[in-house]
DSSP file (Angstrom, degrees, kcal/mol; ACC not computed):
  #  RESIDUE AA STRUCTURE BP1 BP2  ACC     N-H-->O    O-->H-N    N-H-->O    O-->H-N    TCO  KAPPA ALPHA  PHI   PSI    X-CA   Y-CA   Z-CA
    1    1 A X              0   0    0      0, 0.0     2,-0.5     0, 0.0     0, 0.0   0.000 360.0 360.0 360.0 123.3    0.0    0.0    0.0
    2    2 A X        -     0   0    0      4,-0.0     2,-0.5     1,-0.0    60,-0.0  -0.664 360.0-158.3 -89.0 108.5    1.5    3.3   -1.4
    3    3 A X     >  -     0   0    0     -2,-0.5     4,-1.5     1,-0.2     5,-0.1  -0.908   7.6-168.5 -83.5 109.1    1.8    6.1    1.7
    4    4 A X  H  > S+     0   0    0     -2,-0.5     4,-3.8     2,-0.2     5,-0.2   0.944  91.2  53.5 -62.3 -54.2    1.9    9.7    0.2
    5    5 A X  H  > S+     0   0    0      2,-0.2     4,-1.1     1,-0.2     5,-0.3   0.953 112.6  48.3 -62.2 -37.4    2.9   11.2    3.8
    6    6 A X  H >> S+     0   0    0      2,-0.2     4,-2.1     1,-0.2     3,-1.1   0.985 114.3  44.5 -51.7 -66.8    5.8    8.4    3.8
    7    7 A X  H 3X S+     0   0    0     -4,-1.5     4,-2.7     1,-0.3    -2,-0.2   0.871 117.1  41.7 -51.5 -67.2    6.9    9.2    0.6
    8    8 A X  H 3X S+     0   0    0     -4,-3.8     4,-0.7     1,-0.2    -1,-0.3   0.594 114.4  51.5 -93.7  20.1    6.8   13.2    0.9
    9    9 A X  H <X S+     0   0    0     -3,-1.1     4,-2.2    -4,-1.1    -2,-0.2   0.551 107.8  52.8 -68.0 -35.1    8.4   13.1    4.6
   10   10 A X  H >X S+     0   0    0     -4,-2.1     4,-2.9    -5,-0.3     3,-0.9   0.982 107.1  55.9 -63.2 -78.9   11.2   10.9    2.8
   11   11 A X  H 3X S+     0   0    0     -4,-2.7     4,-2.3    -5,-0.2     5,-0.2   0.856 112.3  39.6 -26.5 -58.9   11.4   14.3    0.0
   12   12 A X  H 3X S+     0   0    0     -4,-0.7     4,-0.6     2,-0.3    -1,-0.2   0.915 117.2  52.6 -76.8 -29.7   12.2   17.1    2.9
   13   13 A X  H << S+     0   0    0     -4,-2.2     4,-0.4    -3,-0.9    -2,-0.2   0.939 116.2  34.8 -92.4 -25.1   14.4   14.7    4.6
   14   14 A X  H >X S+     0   0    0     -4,-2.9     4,-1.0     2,-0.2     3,-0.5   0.709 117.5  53.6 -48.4 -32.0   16.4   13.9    1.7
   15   15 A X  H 3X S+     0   0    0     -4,-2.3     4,-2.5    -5,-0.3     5,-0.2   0.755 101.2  65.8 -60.4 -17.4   16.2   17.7    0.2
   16   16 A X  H 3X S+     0   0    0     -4,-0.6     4,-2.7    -5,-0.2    -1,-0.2   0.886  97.5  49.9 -79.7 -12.2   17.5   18.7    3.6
   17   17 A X  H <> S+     0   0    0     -3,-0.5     4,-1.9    -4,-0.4     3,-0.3   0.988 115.7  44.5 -78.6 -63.4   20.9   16.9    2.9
   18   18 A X  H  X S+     0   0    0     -4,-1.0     4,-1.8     1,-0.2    -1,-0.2   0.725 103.0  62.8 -36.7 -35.9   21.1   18.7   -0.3
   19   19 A X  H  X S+     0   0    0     -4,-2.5     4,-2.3     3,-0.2    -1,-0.2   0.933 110.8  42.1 -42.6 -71.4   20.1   21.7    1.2
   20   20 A X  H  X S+     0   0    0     -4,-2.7     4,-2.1    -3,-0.3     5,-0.3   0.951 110.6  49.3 -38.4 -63.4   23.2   21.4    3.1
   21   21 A X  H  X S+     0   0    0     -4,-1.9     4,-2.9     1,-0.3     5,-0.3   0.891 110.6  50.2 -59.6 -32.2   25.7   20.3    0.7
   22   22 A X  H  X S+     0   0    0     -4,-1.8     4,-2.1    -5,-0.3    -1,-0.3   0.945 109.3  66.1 -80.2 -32.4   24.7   23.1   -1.8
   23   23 A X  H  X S+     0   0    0     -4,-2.3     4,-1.7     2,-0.2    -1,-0.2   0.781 105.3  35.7  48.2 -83.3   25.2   25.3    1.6
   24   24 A X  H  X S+     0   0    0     -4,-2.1     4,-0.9     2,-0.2    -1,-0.2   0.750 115.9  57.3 -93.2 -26.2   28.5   24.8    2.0
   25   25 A X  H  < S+     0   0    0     -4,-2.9     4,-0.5    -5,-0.3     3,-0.4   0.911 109.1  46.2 -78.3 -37.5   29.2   24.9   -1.9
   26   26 A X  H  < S+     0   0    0     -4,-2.1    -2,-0.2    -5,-0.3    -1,-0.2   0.721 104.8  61.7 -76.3 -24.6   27.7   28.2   -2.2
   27   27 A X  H  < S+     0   0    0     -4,-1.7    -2,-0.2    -5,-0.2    -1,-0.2   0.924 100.3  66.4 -49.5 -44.1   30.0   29.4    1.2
   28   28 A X  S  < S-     0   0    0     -4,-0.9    -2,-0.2    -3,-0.4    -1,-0.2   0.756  86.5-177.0 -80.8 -30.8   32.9   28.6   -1.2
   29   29 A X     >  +     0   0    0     -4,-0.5     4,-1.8    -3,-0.2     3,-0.4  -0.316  35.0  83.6  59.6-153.6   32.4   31.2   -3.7
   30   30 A X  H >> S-     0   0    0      1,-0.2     4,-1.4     2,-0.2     3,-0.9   0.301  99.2 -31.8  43.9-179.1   34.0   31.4   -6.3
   31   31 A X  H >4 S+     0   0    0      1,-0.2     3,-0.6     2,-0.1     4,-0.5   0.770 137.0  50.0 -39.0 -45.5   33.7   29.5   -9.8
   32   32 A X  H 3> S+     0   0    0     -3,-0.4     4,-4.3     1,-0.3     3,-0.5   0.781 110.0  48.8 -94.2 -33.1   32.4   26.6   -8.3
   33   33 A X  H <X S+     0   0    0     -4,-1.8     4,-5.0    -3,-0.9    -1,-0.3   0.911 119.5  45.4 -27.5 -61.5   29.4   28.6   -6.0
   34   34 A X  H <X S+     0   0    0     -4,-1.4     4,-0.7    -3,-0.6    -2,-0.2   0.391 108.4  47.0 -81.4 -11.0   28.6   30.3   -9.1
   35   35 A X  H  > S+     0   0    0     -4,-0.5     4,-2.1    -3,-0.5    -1,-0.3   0.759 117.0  52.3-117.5 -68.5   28.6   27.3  -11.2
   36   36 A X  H  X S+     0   0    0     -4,-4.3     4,-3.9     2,-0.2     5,-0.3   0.994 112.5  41.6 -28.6 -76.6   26.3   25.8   -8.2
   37   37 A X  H >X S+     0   0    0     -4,-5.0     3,-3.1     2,-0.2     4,-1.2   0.839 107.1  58.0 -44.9 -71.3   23.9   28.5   -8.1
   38   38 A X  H 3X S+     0   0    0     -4,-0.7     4,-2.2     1,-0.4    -1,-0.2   0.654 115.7  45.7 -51.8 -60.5   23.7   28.8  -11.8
   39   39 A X  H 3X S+     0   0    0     -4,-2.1     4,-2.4     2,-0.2    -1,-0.4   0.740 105.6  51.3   2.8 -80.0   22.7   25.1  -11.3
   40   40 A X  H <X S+     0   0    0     -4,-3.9     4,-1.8    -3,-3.1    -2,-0.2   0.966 108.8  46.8 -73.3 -57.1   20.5   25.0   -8.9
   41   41 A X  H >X S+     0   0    0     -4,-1.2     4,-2.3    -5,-0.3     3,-0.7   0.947 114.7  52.0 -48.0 -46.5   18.1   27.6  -10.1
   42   42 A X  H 3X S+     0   0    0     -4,-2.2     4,-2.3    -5,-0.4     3,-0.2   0.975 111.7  48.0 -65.0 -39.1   18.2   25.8  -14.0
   43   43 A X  H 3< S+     0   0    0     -4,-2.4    -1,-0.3     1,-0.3    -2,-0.2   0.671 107.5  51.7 -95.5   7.9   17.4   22.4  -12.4
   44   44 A X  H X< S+     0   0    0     -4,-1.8     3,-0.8    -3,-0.7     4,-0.3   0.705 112.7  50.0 -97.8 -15.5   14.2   23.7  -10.0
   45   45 A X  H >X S+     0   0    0     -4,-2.3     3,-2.2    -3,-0.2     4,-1.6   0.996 111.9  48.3 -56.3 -57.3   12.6   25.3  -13.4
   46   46 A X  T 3< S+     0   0    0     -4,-2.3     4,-0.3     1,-0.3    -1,-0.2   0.202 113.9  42.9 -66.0  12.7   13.1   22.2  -15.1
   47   47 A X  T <4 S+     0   0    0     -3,-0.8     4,-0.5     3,-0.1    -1,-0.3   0.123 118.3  45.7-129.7  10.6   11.6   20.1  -12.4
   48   48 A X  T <> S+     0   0    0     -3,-2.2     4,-1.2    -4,-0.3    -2,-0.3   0.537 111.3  48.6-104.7 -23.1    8.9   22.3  -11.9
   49   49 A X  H  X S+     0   0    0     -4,-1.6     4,-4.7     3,-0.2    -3,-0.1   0.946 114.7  49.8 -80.7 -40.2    8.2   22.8  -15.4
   50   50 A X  H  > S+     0   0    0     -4,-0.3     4,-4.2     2,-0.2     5,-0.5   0.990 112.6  48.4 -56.5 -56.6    8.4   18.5  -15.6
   51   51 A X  H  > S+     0   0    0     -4,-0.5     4,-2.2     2,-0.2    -1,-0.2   0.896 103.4  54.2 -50.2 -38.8    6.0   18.3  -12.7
   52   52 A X  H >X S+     0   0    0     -4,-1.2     4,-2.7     2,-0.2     3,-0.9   0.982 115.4  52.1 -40.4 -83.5    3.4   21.0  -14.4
   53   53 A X  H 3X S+     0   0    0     -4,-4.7     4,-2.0     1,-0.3     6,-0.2   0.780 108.7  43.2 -20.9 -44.8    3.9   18.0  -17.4
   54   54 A X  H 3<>S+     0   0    0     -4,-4.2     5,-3.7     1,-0.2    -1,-0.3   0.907 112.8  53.1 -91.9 -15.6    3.2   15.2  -15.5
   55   55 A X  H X<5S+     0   0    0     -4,-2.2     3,-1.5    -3,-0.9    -2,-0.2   0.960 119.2  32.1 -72.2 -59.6    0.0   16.8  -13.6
   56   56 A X  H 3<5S+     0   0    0     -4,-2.7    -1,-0.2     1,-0.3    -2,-0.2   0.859 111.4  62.7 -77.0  -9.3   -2.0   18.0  -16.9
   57   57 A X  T 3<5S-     0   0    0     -4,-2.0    -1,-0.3    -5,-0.3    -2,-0.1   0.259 129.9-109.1 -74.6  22.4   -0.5   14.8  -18.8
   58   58 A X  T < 5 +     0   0    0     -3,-1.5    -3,-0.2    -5,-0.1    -2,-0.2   0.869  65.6 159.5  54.2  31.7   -2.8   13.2  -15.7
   59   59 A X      < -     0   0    0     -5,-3.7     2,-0.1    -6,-0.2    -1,-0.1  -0.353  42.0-122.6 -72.5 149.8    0.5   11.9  -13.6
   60   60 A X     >  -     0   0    0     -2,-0.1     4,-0.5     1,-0.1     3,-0.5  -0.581  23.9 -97.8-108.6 167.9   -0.7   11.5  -10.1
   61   61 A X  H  > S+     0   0    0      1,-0.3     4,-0.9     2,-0.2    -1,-0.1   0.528 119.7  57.1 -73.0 -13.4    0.9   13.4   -7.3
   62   62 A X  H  > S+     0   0    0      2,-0.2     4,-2.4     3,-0.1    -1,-0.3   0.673 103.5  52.2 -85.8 -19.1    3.0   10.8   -6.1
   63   63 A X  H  4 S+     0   0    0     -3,-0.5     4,-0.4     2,-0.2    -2,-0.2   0.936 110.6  51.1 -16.2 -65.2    4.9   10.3   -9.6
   64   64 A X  H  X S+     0   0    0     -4,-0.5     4,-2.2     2,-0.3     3,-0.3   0.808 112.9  42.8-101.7 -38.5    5.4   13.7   -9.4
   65   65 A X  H  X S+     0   0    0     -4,-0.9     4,-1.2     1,-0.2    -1,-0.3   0.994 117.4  52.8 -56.1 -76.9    7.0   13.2   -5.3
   66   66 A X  H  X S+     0   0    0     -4,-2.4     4,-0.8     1,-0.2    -2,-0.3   0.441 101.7  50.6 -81.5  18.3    8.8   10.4   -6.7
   67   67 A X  H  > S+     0   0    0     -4,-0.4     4,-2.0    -3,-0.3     5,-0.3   0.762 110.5  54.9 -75.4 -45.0   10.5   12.0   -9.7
   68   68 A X  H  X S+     0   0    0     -4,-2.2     4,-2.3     1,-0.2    -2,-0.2   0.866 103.3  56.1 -55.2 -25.6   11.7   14.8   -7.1
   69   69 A X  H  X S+     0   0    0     -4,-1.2     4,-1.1     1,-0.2    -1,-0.2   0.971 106.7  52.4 -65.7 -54.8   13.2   12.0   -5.1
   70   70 A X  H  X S+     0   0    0     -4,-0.8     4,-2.1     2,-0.2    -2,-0.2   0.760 106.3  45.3 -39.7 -42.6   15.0   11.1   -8.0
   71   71 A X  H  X S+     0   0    0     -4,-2.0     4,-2.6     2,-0.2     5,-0.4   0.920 112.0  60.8 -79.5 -48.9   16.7   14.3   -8.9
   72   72 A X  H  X S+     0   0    0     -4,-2.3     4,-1.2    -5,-0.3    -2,-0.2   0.778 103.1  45.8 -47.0 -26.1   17.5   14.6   -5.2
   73   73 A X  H  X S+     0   0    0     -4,-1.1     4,-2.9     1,-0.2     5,-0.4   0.889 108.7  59.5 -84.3 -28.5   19.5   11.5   -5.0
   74   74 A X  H  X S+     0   0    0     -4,-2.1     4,-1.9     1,-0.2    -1,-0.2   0.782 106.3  39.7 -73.1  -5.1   20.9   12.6   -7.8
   75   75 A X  H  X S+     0   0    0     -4,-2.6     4,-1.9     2,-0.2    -1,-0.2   0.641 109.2  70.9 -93.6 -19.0   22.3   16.0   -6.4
   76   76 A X  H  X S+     0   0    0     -4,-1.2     4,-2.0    -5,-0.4    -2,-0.2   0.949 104.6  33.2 -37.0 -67.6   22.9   13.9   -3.5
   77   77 A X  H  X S+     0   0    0     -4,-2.9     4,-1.2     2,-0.2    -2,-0.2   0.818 115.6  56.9 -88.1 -27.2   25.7   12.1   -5.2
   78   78 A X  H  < S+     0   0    0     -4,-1.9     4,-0.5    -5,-0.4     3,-0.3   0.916 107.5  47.3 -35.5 -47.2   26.8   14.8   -7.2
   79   79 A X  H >< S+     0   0    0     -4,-1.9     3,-0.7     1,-0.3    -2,-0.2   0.897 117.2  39.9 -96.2 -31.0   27.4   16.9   -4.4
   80   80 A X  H 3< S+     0   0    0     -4,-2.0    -1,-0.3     1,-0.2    -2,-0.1   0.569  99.1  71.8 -71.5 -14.7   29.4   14.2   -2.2
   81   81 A X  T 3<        0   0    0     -4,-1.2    -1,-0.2    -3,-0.3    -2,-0.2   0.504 360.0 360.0-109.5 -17.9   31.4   12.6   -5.0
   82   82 A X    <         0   0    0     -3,-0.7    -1,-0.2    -4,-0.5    -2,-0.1   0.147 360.0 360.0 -37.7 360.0   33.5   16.2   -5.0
């Protein structure tokens, strides 16, 4: 049985590690900050624009929860693999 409150409690506590990482990348300045930000802002249009997609294509809200999971782990492993 698929819990939506499991599922978007899972989302904040995994964003919050990213939250962090991108934190301390954006303290750094320099190219790599700037190169971060630049980042970060392109990939929450494009995952709000994807979610927008999957809602009026009729994608249910938990699709839309677990594609965001996705992108998180993947900034997840970006940002530790530095």
């Amino acid at each position: 049985m698929y819990n939506p409150f499991f599922s978007t409690m899972m989302l904040a506590l995994e964003a919050q590690k990213v939250i962090e990482l991108r934190i301390v990348r954006l303290s750094w300045g320099g190219r790599e900050g700037r190169a971060e930000m630049q980042a970060m802002v392109i990939e929450k249009v494009h995952a709000g624009m994807e979610a927008a997609t999957t809602l009026m294509a009729g994608g249910s809200p938990e699709r839309v929860i677990a594609r965001y999971r996705e992108h998180v782990a993947t900034n997840t492993k970006r940002l530790t693999a530095a």
